[in-house]
C-alpha positions as CSV (number, residue, x, y, z in Angstrom):
1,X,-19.3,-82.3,-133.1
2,X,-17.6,-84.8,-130.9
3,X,-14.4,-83.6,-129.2
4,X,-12.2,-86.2,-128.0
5,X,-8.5,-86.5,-125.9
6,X,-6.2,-88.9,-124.1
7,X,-4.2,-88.0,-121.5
8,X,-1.3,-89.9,-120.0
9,X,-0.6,-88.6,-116.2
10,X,2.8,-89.9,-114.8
11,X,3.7,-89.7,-111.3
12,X,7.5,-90.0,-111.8
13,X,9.6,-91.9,-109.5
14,X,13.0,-94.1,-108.9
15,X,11.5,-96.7,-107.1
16,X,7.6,-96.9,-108.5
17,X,6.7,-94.4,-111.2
18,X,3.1,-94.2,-111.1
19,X,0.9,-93.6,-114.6
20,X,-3.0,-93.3,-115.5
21,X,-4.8,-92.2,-118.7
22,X,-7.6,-90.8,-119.3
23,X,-10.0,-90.4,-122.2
24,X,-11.5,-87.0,-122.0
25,X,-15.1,-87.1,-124.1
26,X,-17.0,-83.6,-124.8
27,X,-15.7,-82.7,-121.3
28,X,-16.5,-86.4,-119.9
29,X,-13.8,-88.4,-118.3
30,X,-13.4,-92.1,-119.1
31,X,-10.9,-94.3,-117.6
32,X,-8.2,-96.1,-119.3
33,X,-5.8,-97.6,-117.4
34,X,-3.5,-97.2,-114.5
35,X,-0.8,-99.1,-113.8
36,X,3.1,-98.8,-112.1
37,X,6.4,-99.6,-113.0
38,X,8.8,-100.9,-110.5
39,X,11.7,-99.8,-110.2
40,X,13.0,-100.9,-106.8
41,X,14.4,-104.3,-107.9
42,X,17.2,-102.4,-109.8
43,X,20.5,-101.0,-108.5
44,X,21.7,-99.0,-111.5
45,X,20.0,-95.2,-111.6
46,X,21.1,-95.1,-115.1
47,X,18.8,-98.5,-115.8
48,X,16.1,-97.0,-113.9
49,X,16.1,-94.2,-116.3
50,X,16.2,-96.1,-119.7
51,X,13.0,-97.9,-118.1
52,X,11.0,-94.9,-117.3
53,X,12.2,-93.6,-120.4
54,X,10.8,-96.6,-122.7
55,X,7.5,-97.5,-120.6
56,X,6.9,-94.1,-121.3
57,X,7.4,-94.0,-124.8
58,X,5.4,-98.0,-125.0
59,X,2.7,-96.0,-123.4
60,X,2.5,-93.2,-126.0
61,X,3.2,-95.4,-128.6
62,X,0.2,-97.9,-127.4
63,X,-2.1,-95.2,-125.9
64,X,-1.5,-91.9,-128.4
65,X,-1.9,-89.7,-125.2
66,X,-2.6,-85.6,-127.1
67,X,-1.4,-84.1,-123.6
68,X,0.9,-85.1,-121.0
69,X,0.8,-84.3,-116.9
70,X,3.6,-84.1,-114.4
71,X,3.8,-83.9,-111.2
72,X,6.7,-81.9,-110.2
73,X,9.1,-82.9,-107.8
74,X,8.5,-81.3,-104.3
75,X,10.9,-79.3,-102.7
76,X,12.7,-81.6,-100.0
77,X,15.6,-81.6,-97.2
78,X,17.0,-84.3,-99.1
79,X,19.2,-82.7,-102.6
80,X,19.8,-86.2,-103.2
81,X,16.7,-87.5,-103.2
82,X,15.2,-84.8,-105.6
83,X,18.3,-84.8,-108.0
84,X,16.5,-88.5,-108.7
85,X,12.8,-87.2,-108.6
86,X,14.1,-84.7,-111.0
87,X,15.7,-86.5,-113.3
88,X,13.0,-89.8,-113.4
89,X,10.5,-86.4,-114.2
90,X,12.7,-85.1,-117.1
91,X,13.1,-88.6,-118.8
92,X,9.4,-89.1,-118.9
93,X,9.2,-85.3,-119.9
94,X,11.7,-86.1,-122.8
95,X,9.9,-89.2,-123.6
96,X,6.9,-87.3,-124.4
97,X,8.5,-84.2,-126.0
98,X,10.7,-86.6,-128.5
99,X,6.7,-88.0,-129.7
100,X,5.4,-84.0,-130.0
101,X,3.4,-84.7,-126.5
102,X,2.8,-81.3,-125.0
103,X,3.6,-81.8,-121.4
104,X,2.4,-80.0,-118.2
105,X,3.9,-80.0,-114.7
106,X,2.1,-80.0,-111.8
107,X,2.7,-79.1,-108.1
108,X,1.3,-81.7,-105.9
109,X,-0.7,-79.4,-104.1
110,X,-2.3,-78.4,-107.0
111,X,-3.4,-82.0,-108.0
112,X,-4.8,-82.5,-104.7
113,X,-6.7,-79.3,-104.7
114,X,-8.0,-80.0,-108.1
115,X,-9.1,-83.7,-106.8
116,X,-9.9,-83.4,-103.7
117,X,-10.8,-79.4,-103.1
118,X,-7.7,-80.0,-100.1
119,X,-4.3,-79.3,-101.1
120,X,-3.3,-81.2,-98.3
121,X,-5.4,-84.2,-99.0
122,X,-3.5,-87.9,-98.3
123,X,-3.1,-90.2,-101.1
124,X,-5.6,-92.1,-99.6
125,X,-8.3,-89.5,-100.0
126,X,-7.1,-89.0,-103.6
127,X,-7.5,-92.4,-104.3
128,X,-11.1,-92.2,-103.2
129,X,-12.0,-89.3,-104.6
130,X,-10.7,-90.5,-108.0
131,X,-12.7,-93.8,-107.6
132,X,-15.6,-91.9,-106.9
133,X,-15.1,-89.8,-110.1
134,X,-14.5,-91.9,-112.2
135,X,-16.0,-95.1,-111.1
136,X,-13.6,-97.4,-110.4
137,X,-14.6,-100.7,-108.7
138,X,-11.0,-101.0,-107.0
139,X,-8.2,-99.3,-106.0
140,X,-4.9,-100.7,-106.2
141,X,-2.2,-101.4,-103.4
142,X,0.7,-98.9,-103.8
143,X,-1.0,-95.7,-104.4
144,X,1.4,-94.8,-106.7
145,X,-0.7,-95.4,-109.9
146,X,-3.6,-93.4,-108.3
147,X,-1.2,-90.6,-107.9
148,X,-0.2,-90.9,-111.9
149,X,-4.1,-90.8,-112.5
150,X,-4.8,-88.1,-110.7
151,X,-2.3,-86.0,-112.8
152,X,-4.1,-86.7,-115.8
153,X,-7.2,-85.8,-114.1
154,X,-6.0,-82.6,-112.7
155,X,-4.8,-81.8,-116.5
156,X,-8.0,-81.8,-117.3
157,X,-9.7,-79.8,-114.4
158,X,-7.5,-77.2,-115.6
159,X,-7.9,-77.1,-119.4
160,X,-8.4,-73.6,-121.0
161,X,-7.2,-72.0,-117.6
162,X,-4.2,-69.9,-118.0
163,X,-2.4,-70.7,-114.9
164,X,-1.6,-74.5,-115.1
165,X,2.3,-74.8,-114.4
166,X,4.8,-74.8,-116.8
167,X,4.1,-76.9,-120.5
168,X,6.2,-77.4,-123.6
169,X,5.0,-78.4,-126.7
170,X,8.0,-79.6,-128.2
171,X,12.0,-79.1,-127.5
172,X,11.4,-75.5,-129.4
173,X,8.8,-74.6,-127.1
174,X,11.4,-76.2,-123.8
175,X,14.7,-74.3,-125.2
176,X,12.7,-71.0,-125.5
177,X,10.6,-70.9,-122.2
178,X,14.3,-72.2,-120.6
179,X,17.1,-69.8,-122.4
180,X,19.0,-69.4,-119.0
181,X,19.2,-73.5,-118.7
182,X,20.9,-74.0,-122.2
183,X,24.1,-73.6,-123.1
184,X,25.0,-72.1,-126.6
């Protein structure tokens, strides 16, 4: 019996949010796409949003990912700077949890140990280790997309293991595993 998945990896960002999907074939990976959206033309944060929001939900709706993966925002100097990481990763989160996506979160670290065997690996080795993988003939420019790829490929690296990062299957699953965060 054939068992088949897609799954859409989003590198989430305010100035280029990175994405890749994967097909995932009796355990075989099989490249879809990747692709970025830029964001860096725009001014407004809350226009930024929307489109992270809805090239997230064109991408479920085209692509019927069955799992979502993160990456999490690192831990910066900069509060600013991941007030915006943070909420570019929750609109893509709700994105896929208002289309019943489960969704997984990643550290980067994690998704470059997963890739790479380094957790400290550049993008650059990422990139090639992912091209390697799974083929690809080029890589692109920004290594954004790569990045978004690499998520979805880390997802599935990890499947069955308990110890993935935090995932939601649904705003019941969010509210529950998040009782402190919302307000009654």
């Amino acid at each position: 019996m054939k068992s088949e998945k897609i799954i859409l990896g989003i590198d989430p960002g305010t100035t280029i949010m990175g994405f890749g999907l994967i097909k995932v074939v009796n355990k075989n990976m099989e490249f879809i796409q990747m692709n970025e959206l830029l964001l860096k033309k725009y001014d407004d944060p809350y226009v930024k949003l929307k489109l992270i929001f809805e090239r997230t939900i064109e991408l479920i709706d085209t692509y019927h990912p069955d799992e979502m993966a993160l990456e999490a925002p690192f831990f910066g100097k900069n509060v600013q700077s991941m007030l915006k990481l943070g909420r570019a990763q929750g609109v893509a989160m709700a994105a896929g949890l208002s289309r019943q996506i489960p969704v997984t979160e990643y550290l980067p670290k994690k998704i470059k140990m997963a890739i790479t065997g380094n957790g400290n690996a550049s993008k650059e080795q990422v990139a090639k280790m992912l091209q390697s993988l799974l083929g690809l003939k080029t890589l692109p420019k920004n290594l954004d997309s790569t990045d978004g790829l690499a998520a979805a490929v880390c997802h599935h690296f990890n499947a069955g293991r308990v110890e993935t990062g935090k995932s939601y299957t649904g705003w019941d699953a969010f509210v529950k595993q998040n009782e402190k965060r919302v307000k009654k």
